[in-house]
N, C-alpha and C positions, 0 to 999 in steps of 0.2 A: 405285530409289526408296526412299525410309522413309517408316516407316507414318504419317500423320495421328495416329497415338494419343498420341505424341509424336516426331513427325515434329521432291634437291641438284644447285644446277647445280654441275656440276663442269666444272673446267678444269685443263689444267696450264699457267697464268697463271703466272708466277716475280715477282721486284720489288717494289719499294715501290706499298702500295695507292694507286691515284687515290682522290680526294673522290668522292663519291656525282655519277652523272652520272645526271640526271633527264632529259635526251632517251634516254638508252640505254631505260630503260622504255618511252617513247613507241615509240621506230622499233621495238620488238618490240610492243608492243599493238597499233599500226598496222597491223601484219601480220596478226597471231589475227583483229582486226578485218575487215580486208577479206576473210580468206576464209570465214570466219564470212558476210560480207552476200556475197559468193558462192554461199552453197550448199555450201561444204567445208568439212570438218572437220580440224583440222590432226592430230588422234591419230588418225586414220581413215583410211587410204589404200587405194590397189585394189593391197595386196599380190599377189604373184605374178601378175603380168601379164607380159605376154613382156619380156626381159631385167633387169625390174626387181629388188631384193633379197627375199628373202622374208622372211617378217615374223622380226621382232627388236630388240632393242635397240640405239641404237645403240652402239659401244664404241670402245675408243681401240687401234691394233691392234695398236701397241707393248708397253704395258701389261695389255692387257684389261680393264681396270677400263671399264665401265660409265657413259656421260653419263645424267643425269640433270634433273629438273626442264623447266624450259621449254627447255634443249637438246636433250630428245627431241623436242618438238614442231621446234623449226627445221632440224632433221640430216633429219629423217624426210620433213619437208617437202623437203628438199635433197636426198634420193634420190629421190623422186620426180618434182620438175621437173625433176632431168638424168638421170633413167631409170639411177641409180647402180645397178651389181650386187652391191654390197657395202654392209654399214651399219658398215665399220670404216672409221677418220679418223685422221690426224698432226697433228700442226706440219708446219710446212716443214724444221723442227730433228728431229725425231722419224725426218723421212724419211731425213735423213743418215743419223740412228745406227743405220737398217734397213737399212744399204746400198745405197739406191736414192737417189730425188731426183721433186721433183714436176715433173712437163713443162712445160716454156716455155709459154707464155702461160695456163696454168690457173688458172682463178678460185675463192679458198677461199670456204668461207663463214665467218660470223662467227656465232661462242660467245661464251659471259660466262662470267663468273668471280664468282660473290658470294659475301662475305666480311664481316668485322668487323677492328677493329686497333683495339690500343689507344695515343693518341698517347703520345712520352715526358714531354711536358709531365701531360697526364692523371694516368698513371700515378705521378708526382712529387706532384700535389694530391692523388690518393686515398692515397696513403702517407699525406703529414701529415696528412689528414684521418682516417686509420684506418675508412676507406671501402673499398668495392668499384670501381674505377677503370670509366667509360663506355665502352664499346667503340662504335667509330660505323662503320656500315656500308660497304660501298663496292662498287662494281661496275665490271667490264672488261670490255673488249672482247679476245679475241684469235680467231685465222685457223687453220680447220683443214680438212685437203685427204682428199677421199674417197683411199679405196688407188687405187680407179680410175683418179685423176689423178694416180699416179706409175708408172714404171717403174724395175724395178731393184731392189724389192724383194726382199731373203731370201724363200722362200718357210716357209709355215706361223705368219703374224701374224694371230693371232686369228680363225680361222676360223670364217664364219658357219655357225649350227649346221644341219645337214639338216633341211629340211623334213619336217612329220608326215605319215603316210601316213594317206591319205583314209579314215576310220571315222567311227562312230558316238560311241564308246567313248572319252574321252582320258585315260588311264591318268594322264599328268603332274597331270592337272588333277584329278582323283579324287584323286589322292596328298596334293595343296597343300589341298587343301577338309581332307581328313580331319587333315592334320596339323594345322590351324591349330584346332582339337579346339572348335570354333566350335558353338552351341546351332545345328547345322543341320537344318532341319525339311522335309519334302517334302509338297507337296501342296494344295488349293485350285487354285483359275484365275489369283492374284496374284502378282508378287516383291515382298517389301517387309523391311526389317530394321525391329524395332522396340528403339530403345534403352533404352524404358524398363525391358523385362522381355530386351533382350540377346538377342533371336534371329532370326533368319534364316527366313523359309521361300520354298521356291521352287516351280514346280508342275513335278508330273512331267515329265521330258526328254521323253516321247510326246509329251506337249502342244504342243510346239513344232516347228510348222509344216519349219522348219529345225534340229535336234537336235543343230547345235556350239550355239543359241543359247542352250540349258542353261546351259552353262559362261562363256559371255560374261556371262548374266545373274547367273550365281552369283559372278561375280565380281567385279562391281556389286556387288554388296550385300556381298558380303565386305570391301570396300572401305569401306564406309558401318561395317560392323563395327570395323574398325579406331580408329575416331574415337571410340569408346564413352570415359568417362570415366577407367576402368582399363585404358585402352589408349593412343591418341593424341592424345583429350582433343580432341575437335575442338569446332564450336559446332554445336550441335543445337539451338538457341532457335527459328530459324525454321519458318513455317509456308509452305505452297505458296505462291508467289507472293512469298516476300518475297526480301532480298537476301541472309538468310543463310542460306536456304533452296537458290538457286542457286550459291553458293557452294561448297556441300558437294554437291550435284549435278553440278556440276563438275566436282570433284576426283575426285568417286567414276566419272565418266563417263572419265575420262584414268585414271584409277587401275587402271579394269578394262582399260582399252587396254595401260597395260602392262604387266600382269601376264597378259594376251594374249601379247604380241610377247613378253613372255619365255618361253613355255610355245610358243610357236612357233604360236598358234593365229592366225586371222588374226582383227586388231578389226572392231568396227562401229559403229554409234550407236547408244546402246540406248535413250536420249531425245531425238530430237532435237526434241520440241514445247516444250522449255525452252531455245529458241536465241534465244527473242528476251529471255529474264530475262538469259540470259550476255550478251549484249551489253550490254542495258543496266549492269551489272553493271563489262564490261569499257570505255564508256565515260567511266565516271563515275570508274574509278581506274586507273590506270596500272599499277601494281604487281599488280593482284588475279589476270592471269593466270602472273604468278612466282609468285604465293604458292599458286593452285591446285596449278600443276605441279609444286611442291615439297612439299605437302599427297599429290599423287599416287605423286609417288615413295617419300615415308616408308612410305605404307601400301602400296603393293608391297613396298619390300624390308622392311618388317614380317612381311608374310604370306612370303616366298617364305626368310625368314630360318628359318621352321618347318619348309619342306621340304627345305634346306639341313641342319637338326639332324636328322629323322627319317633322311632319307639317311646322315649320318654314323651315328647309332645301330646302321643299319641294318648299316651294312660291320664295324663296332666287334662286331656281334653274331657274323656271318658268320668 
């Protein structure tokens, strides 16, 4: 939450971009939507339950690179309704070049791809024009298959990382707080980041009934830190209850989901009494949970880019 005081989808899509496709928004809002007026959260699942993947992000398991944006939300969703034991994905092309092949009659799911391009007409008028040329958006669809449904893979593509052994204490996540050298304060009954004066305080991990919920909450709000002006420049205008209020409650609410599943912690809701502002929210615009889940991902890999540096410092010292 922030205080009242002043409170990438990636793909490996190849080819010329399509025109901006305005149902591809819809059929993914559609979605967040219904399990949203269900009762589920789509960054929130009952990691490790019997045969399911344990929490992570999802990744591509040729490459390793990392899906991002609202493709965590629908992958994550996708291991989940087919009880996937992996959160690594192909092409059907991908499967080839791993040696293997995806099994007859397997159903992928469907990613996106967004982008910008500048047409050659354009970029012809902003020449003569001695302008900067319009880049116009665009979005795909392309199909990609859990490892699950292929056989024949090489082994050793992207392996999910081991689970944390049940503590108190998570060293990962103690390391990402300290590195991100963040005004972090302890103490009082409340969580809240204030951006006007730039800090953070959260109440002692005793305090909490469940004590991984420290770290879920700290990350919440680390998340909200992000957005500060000298940071990712988000909108902090809104007051409780307004739209740009659950906007940023949102993204901060997905944001700590995945910089959870990256630190292997497993997520939770840490508001879910702001479920009925996001809907309204995601009602009214089609695009606003792209732009959350895109919002969520900069500012994880913002934060998790610090413990990424301190780690190298760290081996650089060693």
């Amino acid at each position: 939450m922030r205080s009242n005081s002043n409170r990438r989808a990636r793909g490996e899509a190849a080819g010329a971009p399509a025109q901006p496709t305005t149902s591809l928004y819809d059929d993914v809002t559609a979605k967040i939507i219904a399990e949203l007026e269900a009762g589920r959260f789509p960054w929130v699942q009952p990691w490790g339950t019997a045969g399911t993947a344990s929490p992570g992000l999802p990744r591509n398991a040729l490459t390793g690179r990392q899906y991002s944006g609202v493709n965590v939300l629908i992958l994550w969703g996708a291991v989940i309704d087919s009880g996937f034991p992996s959160q690594s994905w192909l092409t059907f092309r991908q499967a080839l070049e791993a040696g293997g092949s995806v099994r007859k009659g397997e159903k992928g799911t469907t990613v996106v791809y967004a982008d910008r391009f500048i047409p050659k007409g354009e970029a012809e008028r902003a020449s003569r024009a001695d302008e900067d040329p319009r880049a116009i958006p665009f979005l795909k669809r392309f199909t990609v298959f859990n490892v699950d449904q292929c056989e024949g893979l090489r082994p050793g593509l992207a392996a999910d990382p081991a689970p944390l052994p049940e503590r108190e204490i998570v060293p990962v996540a103690e390391a990402l707080i300290k590195a991100s050298k963040a005004d972090f304060r302890i103490g009082g009954s409340k969580a809240f980041y204030v951006p006007s004066q730039d800090f953070i305080q959260v109440p002692p991990q005793p305090a909490f009934y469940d004590q991984i919920n420290y770290y879920r909450t700290a990350l919440h709000e680390l998340t909200h830190w992000t957005g500060h002006g000298s940071r990712l420049a988000r909108d902090f205008s809104g007051s409780f209850g307004t739209k740009p209020y659950a906007r940023e409650e949102l993204a901060a609410e997905m944001g700590s989901a995945f910089l959870c599943a990256a630190l292997g912690i497993e997520p939770t809701v840490r508001h879910a009494d702001y479920l009925a502002h996001w809907l309204e929210v995601l009602r009214e615009e089609n695009r606003a949970i792209f732009r959350a889940a895109s919002a969520a991902s900069k500012a994880a890999d913002y934060l998790l880019a610090f413990r990424d540096e301190d780690m190298a410092e760290g081996r650089m010292a060693a």
